[in-house]
N, C-alpha and C positions, 0 to 999 in steps of 0.2 A: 504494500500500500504506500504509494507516496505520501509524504509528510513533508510540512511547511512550518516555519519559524517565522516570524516578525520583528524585526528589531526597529527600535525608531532610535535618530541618532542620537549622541549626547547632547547636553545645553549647549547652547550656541550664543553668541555678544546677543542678538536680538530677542531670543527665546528672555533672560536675562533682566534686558530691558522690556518686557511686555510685548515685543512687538511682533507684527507677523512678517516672516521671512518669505516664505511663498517661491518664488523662482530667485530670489535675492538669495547670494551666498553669502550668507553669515556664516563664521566659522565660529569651532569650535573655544569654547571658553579651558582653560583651566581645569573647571569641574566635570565640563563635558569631555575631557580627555580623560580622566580619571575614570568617570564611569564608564569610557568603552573600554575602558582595562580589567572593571570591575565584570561589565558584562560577557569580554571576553572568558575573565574566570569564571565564572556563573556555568559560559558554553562547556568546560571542561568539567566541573565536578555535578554537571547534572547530567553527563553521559551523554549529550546530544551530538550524534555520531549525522554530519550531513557531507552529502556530494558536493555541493557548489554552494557560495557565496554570489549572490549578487546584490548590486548596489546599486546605486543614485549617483550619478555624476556630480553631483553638489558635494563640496568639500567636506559639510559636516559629515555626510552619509559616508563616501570616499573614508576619510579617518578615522571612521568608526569602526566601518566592515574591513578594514584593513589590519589594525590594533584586534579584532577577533580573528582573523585571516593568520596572524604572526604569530601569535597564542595557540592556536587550534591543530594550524599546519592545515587547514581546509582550506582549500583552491580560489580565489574569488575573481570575478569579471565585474567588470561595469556592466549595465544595463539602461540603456537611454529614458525609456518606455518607467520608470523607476523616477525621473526627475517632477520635484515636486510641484505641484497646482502652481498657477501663476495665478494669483489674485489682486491682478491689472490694479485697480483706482486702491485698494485696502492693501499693499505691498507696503511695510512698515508700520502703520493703525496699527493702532494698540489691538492684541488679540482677543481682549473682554468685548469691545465696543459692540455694543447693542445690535446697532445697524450692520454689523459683520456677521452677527448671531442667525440673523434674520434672512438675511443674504442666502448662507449656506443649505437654507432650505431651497433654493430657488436655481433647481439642475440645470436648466436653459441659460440660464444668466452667465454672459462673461467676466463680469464686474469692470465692467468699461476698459477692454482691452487687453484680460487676461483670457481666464481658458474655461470653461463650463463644466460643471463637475460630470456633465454626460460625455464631454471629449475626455477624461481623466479616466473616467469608467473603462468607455473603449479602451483604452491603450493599456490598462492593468487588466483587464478581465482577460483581453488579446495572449498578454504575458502569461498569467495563471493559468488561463485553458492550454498552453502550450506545456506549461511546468506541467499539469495533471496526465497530460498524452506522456509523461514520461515512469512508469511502475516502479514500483521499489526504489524510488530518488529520496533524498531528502534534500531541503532546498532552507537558505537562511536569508531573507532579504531583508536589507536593511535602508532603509528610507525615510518616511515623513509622515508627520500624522495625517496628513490629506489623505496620502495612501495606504495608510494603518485605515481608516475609514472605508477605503474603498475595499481595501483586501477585507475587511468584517464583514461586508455584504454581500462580497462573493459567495461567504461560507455559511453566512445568516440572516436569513430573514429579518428586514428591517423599515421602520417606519423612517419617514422622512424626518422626524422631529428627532428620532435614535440616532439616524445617521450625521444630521447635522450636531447634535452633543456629543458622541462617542469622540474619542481620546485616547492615547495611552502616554505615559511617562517617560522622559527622556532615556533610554538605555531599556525600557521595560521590554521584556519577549512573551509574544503571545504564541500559542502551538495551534495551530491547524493540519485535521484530515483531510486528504482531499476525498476520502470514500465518501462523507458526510453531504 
């Protein structure tokens, strides 16, 4: 059965500062190098034995899945299809701000000059359905919570109000079947 890992990168200067990074490379902080070290260790003493590594072209992802990649001795590739949401006009806004909240429910929408969560969908689900065509793989991608979001709905049924709140923690790993 193929198996999937999650990782979203460590803190980043604008994670940091409140703000949203989105297609902006923000690099990693300090704290967020430390915990892709930590989450590297996490990969080794929880026996998570995977085939490939792929990543996000953005620096924070890049350093992340890299610092797990030197730890592990698991293989890793970039992956383009992995870079994160542009969120055109909200690219730096603070990431609480209301009218961002509001937004994310609204899959058409390109946020005046970024990318719509329905072009985001295609190009990860595109990714996933390819990973699943592959049996007995395990796979670790590490990327952005836009597409921590998109990869939960691949695997779970979700309301639009779940998909726009759902989140996970910088370094956090979530495990997905693809039987499921």
């Amino acid at each position: 059965m193929s198996k999937l890992y999650f990782v979203r990168h460590g803190e980043t200067v604008w994670n940091a500062e409140n703000k949203i990074c989105g297609a902006t490379d923000s690099p990693l902080t300090e704290r967020g190098r430390a915990q892709a070290a930590e989450t590297a260790a996490k990969v080794v003493e929880q026996g998570i034995k995977a085939d490939l590594i792929l990543y996000s072209p953005l620096s924070r992802a890049k350093d992340t899945a890299l610092t797990i990649s030197e730890v592990t001795g698991i293989p890793a590739r970039e992956e383009p299809r992995l870079f994160e949401q542009n969120f055109g006009k909200y690219e730096s806004t603070p990431r609480d701000g209301a009218e961002f909240r509001e937004s994310k429910k609204q899959f058409a929408c390109r946020y005046e000059g970024g990318e719509s969560m329905l072009h985001l969908a295609q190009r990860v689900y595109n990714l996933l359905d390819e990973l699943a065509a592959h049996p007995d793989h395990t796979f670790i991608l590490v990327a952005h919570n836009g597409i921590a979001r998109v990869v939960n709905s691949y695997f779970y049924e979700m309301t639009n109000e779940e998909y726009a709140a759902f989140g996970i923690r910088n370094c956090e790993i979530k495990e997905y079947d693809f039987a499921n």
